[in-house]
N, C-alpha and C positions, 0 to 999 in steps of 0.2 A: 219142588226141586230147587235146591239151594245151587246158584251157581258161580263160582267165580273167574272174572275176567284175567286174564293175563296177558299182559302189554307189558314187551321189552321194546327199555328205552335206550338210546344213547345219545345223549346232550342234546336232546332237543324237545325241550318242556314246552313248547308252544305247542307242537303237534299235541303231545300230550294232554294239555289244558282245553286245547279244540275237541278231541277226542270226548274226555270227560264232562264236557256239554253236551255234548251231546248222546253221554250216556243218562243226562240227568234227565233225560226227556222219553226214556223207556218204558212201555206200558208195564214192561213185565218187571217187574221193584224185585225180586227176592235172588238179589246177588250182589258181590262185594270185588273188589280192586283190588289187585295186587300188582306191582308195578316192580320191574327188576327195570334199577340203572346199573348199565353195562359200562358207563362213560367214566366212573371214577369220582371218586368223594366229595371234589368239586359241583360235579352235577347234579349228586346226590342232595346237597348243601341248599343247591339250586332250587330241586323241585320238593324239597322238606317248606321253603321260605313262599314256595306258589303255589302248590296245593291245598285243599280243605280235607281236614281229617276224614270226612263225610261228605256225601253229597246231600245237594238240598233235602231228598228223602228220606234221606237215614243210611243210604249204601258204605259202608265203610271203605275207606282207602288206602292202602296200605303200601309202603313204598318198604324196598331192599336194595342196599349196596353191595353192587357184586364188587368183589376185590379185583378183580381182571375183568378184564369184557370178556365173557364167556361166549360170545356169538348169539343168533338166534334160539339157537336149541338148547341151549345153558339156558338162559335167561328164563325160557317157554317153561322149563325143567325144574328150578329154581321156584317161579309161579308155582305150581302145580306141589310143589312139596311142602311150600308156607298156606298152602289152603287143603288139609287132609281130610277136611270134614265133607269138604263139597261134595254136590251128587253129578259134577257136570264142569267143567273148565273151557271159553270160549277166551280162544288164541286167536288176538285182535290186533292191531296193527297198531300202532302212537297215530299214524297218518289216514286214520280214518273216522268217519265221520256215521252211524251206525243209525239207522231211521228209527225214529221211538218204537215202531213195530218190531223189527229185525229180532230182540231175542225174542219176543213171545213167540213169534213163528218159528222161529231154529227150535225152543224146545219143546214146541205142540207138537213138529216131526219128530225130534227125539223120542216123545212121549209116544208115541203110536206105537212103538216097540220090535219094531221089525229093523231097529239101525241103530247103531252105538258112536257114530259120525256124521256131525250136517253139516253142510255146507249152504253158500246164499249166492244172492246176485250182486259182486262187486261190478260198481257205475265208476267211469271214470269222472272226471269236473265235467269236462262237455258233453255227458249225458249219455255217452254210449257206454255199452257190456266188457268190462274188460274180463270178466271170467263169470260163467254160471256154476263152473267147476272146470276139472280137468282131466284129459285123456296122456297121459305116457307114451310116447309109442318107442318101445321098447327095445326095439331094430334101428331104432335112427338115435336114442339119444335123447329125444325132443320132445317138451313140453306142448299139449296144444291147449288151449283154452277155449271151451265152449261156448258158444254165443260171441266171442270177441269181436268189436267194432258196430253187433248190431243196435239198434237203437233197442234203450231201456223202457219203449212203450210197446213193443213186439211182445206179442204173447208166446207162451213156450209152456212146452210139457215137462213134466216133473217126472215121469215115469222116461220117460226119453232121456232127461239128460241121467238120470238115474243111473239106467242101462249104460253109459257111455260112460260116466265118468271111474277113473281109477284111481283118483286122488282128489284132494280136496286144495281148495288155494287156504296156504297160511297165514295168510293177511286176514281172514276172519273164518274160524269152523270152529266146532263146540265137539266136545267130546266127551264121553260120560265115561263113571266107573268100569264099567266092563273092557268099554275099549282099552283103559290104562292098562287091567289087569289081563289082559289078555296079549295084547302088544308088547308093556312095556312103555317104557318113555321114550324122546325123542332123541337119536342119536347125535350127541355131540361133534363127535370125531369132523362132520362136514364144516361145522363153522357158520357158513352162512351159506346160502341156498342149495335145496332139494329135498331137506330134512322132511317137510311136511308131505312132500313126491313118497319118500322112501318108508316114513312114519304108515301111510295110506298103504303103501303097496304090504306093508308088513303086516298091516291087521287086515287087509280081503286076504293073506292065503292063511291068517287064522279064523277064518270065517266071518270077521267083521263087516258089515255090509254098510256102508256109503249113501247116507240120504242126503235131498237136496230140502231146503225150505221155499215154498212158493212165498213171495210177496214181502221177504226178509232180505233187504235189500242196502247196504252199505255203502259209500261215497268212499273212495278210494283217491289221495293227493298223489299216491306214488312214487316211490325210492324215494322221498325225500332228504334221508340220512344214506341211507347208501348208492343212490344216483342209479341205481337196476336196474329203471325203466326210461331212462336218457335216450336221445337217439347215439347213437352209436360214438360218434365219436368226443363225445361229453361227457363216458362213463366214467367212472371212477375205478381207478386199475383194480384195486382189490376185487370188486364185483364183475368184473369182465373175466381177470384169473382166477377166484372162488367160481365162477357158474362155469368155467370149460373144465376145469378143473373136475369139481365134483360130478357133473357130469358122468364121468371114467370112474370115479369111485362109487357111485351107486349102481352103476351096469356092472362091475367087477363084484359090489354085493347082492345085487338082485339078479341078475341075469347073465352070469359069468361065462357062459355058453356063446353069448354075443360080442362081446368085450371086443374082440377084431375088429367085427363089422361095424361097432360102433365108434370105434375109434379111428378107423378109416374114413367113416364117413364125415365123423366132427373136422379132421387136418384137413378134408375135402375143401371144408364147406367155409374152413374160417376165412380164408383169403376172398370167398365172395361178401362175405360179411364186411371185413373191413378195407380192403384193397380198393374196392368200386366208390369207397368214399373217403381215400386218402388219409384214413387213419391208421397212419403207420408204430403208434406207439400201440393201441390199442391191441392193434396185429401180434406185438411183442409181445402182450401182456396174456393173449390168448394162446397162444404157441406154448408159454411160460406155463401156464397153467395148466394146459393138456399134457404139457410132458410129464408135471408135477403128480396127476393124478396115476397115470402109466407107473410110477413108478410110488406110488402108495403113499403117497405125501398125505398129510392129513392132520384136522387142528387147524391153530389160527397160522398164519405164515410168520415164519420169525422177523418178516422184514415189516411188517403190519405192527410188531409188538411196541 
C-alpha cells in the first residue's frame, strides 16, 4: 500500500520541518509528501528554500502553492488530487509529531479490511489523550473526544472506542480509495473546522465504517496557526467565529431536523463560555458567527481575505 501524507500549511515551515522529522523515522517507508501552502508565494518561496526534495529514505516531498488560502478542506483536497495514484491519503497536521510506529499500525488496521477510515491516539506535550477519536452528539452541536485528559499509559479497548466513535480527529486519520470513492472529498464550503466531523458523518451513512489503530499514536502541539485550542480568551477571532459558526451549518446539512434545538442550545451556552471569563470580544466573535451560520454564510469570511 502506497500512501500519501497530506499536510496543509500556512506560514509556518517550522511546524512543518518538525513534522517531517519526524516522519523520517517511520517503520512503515512506502509513502510520499505532499504539502499545500495555503499562506501565499511568499511562504511557498519559504518552505521550497527549507525543505529536502526527499527524505533521508527516499520518501519524496512535494510542496504546492495554493493561489488563495483555501482553508483546511481545499488544501486536504488539493493533497489528495496531486497524489492519484495512492492506495491510501493520511491527513496530518504541520503541528504534529507522528511515532516511527503510527503509520505501520493505521495501515495494518486499514489492511484488515473491515474499514476504509482509521484513526489513532493524539497525546497532547504533557502526555495526556487529547482524542482516541470522536463522538458528535448531534442534539447539542458538540464535539466529544474520547479518552481526553486521560493519561496516554491507560490501556483502552479498540473495539470500544470503535463502537463510540462517529468521526475521526483531522489532525491525523488515513483514508483509503473506497472511502474517497464512495464519500467524495472534503467539503470546502466550511473553511476551517468540522470538515473532518462532516467528511466522517458522510461516509458511515454510506456504509463506511470507522476503525481505530491500537498503538499508533501521534504528539499533537495544537492550533498552533490557528490558536483552536487557546484557552478561551486567547483565541483567535477567526476560529472562535469559523467553529460557532459551522457548527450551524453542518446540523443544517446533517441533521436539519435539529437545527432549532441546536441552535438554541449553542446562544445558550456561549455566554457561559465566555462571559464567566470576561472575554467580551470573543463573546462578539461567537454571537458573530452563530448568526453567520443561521443564515448560510459559508467560505472563507470576506473580512479574513
Amino acid at each position: 500500500m502506497h500512501v500519501a501524507v497530506a499536510i496543509v500549511g500556512f506560514r509556518n515551515s517550522g511546524d512543518i520541518i518538525r513534522c517531517l522529522n519526524a516522519l523520517a523515522q517511520s517503520l512503515f517507508e512506502d509513502f510520499e509528501v505532499v504539502i499545500c501552502e495555503n499562506g501565499g508565494t511568499e511562504a511557498f518561496e519559504i518552505l521550497k528554500t527549507e525543505l529536502p526534495p526527499a527524505l533521508p529514505s527516499g520518501q519524496k516531498v512535494s510542496i504546492i502553492c495554493s493561489p488563495t488560502n483555501l482553508g483546511f478542506a481545499g488544501g486536504v483536497n488539493n493533497c489528495i488530487r496531486a497524489t492519484p495514484t495512492a492506495d491510501a491519503w493520511w491527513i496530518l497536521n504541520p503541528d504534529t509529531e507522528p511515532s516511527p510506529k503510527a503509520l505501520h499500525n493505521m495501515v495494518v488496521r486499514l489492511n484488515e479490511g473491515d474499514c476504509d477510515g482509521v484513526g489513532n491516539t493524539l497525546i497532547l506535550s504533557g502526555g495526556l489523550v487529547q482524542s482516541h477519536g470522536g463522538i458528535w452528539q448531534s442534539w447539542l452541536g458538540r464535539a466529544v473526544s474520547i479518552g481526553i485528559g486521560e493519561s496516554s499509559e491507560k490501556k483502552f479497548n479498540r473495539a470500544e472506542i470503535e463502537k463510540k466513535q462517529n468521526y475521526l480527529n483531522g489532525a491525523s486519520m488515513i483514508v483509503n480509495r473506497r472511502f474517497l470513492n464512495r464519500t467524495g472529498m472534503m467539503r470546502e464550503d466550511y473553511f476551517l473546522y468540522c470538515e473532518e466531523v462532516e467528511w466522517c458523518l458522510r461516509a458511515t451513512r454510506q456504509g463506511i465504517k470507522l476503525g481505530f489503530a491500537e498503538e499508533a499514536s501521534v504528539l499533537h502541539h495544537v492550533g498552533t496557526t490557528t490558536g483552536r485550542n487557546r484557552d478561551a480568551g486567547s483565541q483567535m477571532s477567526p476560529s472562535v467565529y469559523l467553529g460557532h459558526r459551522n457548527v450551524i451549518l453542518m446540523t443544517k446539512d446533517c441533521f436539519p431536523d435539529r437545527l432549532f434545538f441546536v441552535a438554541l442550545c449553542s446562544v445558550l451556552l456561549i455566554p457561559l463560555r465566555f462571559i464567566r471569563r470576561g472575554t467580551w470580544r470573543q463573546l462578539e466573535n461567537a454571537y458573530s458567527g452563530w448568526m453567520a451560520g443561521l443564515r448560510g454564510e459559508r467560505g472563507r469570511p470576506e473580512w479574513m481575505a
